[in-house]
C-alpha positions in Angstrom: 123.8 115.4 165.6 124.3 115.6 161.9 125.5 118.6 159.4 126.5 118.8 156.1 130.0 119.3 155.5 132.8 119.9 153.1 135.9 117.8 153.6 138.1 119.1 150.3 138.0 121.5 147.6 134.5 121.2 144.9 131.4 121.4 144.6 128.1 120.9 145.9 128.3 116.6 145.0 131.0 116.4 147.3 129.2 117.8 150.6 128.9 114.8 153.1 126.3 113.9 155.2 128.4 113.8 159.3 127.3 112.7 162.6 129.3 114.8 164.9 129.0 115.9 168.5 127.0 118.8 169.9 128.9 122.0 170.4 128.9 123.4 173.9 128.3 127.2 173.9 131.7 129.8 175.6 131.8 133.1 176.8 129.2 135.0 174.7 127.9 132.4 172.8 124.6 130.5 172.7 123.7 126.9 171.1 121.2 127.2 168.4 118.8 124.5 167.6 118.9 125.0 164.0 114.9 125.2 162.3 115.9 126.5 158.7 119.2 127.4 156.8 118.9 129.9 153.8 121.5 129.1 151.1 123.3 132.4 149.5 125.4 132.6 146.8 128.9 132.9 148.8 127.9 129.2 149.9 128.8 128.3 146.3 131.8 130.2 146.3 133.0 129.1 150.2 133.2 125.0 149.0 135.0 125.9 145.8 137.3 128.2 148.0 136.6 131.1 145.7 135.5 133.3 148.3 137.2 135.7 150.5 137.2 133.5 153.3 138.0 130.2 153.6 137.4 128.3 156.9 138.9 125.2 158.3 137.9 121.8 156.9 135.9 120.6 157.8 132.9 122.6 158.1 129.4 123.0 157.3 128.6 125.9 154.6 125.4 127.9 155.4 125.9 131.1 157.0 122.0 132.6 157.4 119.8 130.7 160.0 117.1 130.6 162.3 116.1 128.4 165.4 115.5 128.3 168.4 118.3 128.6 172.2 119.1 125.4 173.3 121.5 126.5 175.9 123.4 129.5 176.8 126.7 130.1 177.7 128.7 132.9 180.0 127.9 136.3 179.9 124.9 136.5 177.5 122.3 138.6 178.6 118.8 139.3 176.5 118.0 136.0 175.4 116.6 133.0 177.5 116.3 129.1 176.4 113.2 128.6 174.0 113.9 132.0 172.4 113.1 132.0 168.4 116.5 133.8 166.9 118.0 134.6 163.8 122.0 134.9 162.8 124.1 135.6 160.2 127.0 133.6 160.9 129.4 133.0 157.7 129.2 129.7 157.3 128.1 126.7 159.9 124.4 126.7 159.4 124.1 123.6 157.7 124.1 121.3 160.7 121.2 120.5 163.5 122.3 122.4 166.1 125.1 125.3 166.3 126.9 127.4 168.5 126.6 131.5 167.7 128.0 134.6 169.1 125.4 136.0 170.8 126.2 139.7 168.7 125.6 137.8 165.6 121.7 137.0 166.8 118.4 138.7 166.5 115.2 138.0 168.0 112.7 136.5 165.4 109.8 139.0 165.3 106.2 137.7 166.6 104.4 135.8 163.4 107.1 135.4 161.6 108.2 132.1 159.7 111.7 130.9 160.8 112.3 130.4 157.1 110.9 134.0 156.4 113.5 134.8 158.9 116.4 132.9 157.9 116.0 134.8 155.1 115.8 138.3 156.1 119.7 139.0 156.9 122.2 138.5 154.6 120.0 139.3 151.3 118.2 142.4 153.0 121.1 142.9 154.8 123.1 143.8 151.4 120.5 145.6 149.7 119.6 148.1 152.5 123.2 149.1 153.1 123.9 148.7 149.2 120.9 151.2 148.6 121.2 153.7 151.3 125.1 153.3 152.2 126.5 152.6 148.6 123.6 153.9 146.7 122.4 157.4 148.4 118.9 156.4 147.3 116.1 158.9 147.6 112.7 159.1 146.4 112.3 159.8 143.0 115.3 157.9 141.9 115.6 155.4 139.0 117.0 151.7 140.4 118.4 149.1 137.5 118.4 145.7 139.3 120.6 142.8 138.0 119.9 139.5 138.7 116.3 140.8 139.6 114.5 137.5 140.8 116.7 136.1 143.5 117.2 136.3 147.0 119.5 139.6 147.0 117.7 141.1 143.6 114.5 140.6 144.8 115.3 142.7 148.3 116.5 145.6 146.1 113.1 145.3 144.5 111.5 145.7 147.5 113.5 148.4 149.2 113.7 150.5 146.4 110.2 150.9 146.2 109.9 151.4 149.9 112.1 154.2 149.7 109.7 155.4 146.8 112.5 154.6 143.5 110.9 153.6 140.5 112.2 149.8 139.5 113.3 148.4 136.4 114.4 144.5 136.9 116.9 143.0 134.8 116.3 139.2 134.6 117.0 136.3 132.5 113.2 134.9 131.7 110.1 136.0 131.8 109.1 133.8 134.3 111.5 135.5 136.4 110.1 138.9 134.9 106.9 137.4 136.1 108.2 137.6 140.2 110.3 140.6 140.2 106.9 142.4 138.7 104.6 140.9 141.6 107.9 142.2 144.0 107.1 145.8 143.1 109.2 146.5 139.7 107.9 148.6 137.3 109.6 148.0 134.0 111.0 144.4 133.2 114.6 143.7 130.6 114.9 140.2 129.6 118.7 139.9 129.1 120.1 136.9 126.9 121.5 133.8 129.0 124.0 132.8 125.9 127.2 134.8 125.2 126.9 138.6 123.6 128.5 139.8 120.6 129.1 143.3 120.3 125.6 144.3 118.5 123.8 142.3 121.6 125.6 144.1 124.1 124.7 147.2 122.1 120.9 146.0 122.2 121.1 145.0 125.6 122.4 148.8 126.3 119.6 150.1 124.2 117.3 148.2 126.2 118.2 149.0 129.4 118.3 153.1 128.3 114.9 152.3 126.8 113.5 151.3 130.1 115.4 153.5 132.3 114.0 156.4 130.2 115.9 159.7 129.1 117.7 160.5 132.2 119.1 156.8 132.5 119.3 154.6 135.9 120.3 157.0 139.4 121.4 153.1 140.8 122.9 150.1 139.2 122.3 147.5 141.4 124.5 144.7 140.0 124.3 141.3 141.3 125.1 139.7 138.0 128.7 141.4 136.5 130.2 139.2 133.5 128.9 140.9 130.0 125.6 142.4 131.7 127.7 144.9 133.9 129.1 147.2 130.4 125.9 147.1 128.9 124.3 148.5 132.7 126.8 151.2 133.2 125.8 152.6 129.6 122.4 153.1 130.9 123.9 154.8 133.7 122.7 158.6 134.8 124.8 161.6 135.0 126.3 161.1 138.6 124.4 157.6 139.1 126.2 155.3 141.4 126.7 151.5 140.3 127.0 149.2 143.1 129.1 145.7 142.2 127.3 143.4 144.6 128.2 139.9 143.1 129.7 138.2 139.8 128.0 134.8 139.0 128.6 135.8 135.4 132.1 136.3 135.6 134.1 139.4 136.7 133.3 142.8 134.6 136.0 144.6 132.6 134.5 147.9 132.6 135.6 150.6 130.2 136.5 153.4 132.7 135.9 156.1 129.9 132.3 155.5 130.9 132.6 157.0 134.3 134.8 159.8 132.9 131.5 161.0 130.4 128.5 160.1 132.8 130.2 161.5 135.7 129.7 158.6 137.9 130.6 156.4 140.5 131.2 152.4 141.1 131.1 151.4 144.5 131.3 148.2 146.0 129.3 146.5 148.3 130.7 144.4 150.8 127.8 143.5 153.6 129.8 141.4 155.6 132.5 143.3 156.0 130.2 146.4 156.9 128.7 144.6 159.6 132.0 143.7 161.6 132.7 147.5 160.8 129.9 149.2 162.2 128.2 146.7 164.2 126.3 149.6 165.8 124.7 150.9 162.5 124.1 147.0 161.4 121.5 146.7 164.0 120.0 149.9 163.3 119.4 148.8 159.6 118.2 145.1 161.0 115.6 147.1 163.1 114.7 149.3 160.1 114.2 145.7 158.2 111.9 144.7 161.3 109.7 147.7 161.0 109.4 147.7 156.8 108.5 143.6 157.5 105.7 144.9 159.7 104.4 147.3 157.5 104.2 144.5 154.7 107.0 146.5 152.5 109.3 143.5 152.5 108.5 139.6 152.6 111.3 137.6 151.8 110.0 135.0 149.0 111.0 131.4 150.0 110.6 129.6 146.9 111.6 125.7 147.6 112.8 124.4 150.9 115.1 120.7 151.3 115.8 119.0 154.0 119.7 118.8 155.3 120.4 115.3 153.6 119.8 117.4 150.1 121.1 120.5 151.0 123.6 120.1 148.4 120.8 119.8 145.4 120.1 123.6 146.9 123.3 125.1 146.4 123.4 123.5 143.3 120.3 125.2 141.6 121.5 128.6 143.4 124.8 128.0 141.3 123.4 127.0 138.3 121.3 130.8 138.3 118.0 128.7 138.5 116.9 130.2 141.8 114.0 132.3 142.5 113.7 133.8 145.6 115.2 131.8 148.9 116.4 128.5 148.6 116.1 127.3 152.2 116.7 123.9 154.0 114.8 122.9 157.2 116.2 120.2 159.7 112.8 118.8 160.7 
């Protein structure tokens, strides 16, 4: 079979294309014939071992897939040959077929996409524990989304106005304004792509305030950091609560005086960690996901697929901040 796999430290050009054998499925695990692989921004980070974990070489990044049981080892129950499942995994999805703990799976709901589903858990995942866990959100509130038109900004979108927030979506073109509007947000903030001097920091602060309104954001939901996360917290509401999801931009230097007169909180958001944590309360939140899918609240937004050979060009435009959406790649 083949995958897509790093052999040394770099980036996405140095992923290889590998014929390797078929895993056999252990105790508790199942083989997965792999139908799509969404690409997330830790893949980025995993190949330039800038993440928190760093696997073996070689390996295969892609750790958010869905397929269909090819086999089944020892001691899983639930789940037959031919069943449609989803997984997040941490990294290994970029390959054909793939062995998975069975605790890591979910059956894919009836009617939905495997590439809808491959994108459901990791950027979903994050936003419905970031919002409810992190975040406390309630009706009523005010949500500032970072980063507003990806796969993860795009979820808070969506769950925030499920859980009846109003949304104002930070993003970095209007085009992108264009999607996080359609995605439910009610106020759009272009920020600047180049680097900020003081007075466009200070404008950028303005404008968040401006769109936040008197009473300033209840959430932060940052998925950006670098020079958008000072400008955020200013905009920040007595006793708000700003989440630090991710840092493509770079890692914030907050001034801590901010929390001090605003009263509030920064909290970070670790998904994966949470779900090894409190694998009981992870499932609960992936059946809450299922039911919000139903009732057409969420729909994940696949923007481009690739097949395997390229999925290196996909983690490339999700590193370069180009991405809208799900980047996914499908083996057939």
């Amino acid at each position: 079979m083949k995958a897509l796999r790093t052999h040394a430290v770099g980036g996405p050009e140095t992923l290889t294309l590998d014929e390797i054998d078929v895993p056999t499925p252990g105790k508790g695990q199942v083989l997965v014939d792999v139908k799509a692989c969404a690409i997330n921004f830790p893949d980025t980070l995993m190949i330039r071992d800038l993440y928190q974990f760093k696997p073996e070489r070689p390996y295969a990044p892609g750790g958010e897939l869905a397929g269909v049981i090819e086999a089944i080892g020892e001691g899983v129950e639930g789940y037959k040959v031919g069943d449609k499942v989803m997984a997040a995994i941490g990294n290994g999805g970029l390959t054909e077929k793939v062995v998975v703990p069975a605790d890591r799976m979910f059956p894919v709901p009836d009617g939905v996409a495997l590439e809808k589903a491959a994108s459901l858990l990791l950027t979903y995942g994050t936003s419905i524990h970031g919002l409810k866990d992190r975040g406390h959100i309630k009706a009523g509130d005010t949500v500032l989304v970072l980063g507003a038109a990806g796969g993860v900004g795009l979820s808070a979108v969506e769950l925030a106005k499920a859980y009846g927030a109003r949304v104002v979506a930070a993003v970095s073109t209007e085009a992108k304004g264009e999607i996080a509007r359609k995605a439910g947000a009610d106020e759009v903030v272009i920020y600047p792509r180049d680097e900020m001097d003081k007075a466009a920091s200070k404008e950028l602060a303005d404008a968040f305030k401006a769109a936040c309104g008197p009473e300033g954001a209840n959430i932060v939901y940052d998925i950006v950091g670098g020079q958008y996360s000072e400008p955020a917290l200013r905009s920040i509401a007595w006793e708000g609560k700003f989440l630090v999801v991710g840092f493509p931009a770079g890692i914030a230097k907050m001034p801590l005086n901010l929390t001090l007169l605003k009263s509030c909180d920064i909290a970070g958001v670790f998904w994966g960690a949470f779900t090894a944590r409190e694998p009981v309360k992870f499932r609960e939140q992936v059946a809450e996901l299922f039911a919000l899918m139903k009732e057409g609240k969420i729909d994940p937004l696949v923007s481009e697929t690739y097949p395997l050979a390229r999925g290196g060009e996909a983690i490339a435009k999700l590193e370069s901040r180009e991405a809208v959406g799900k980047l996914v790649v499908t083996m057939d």
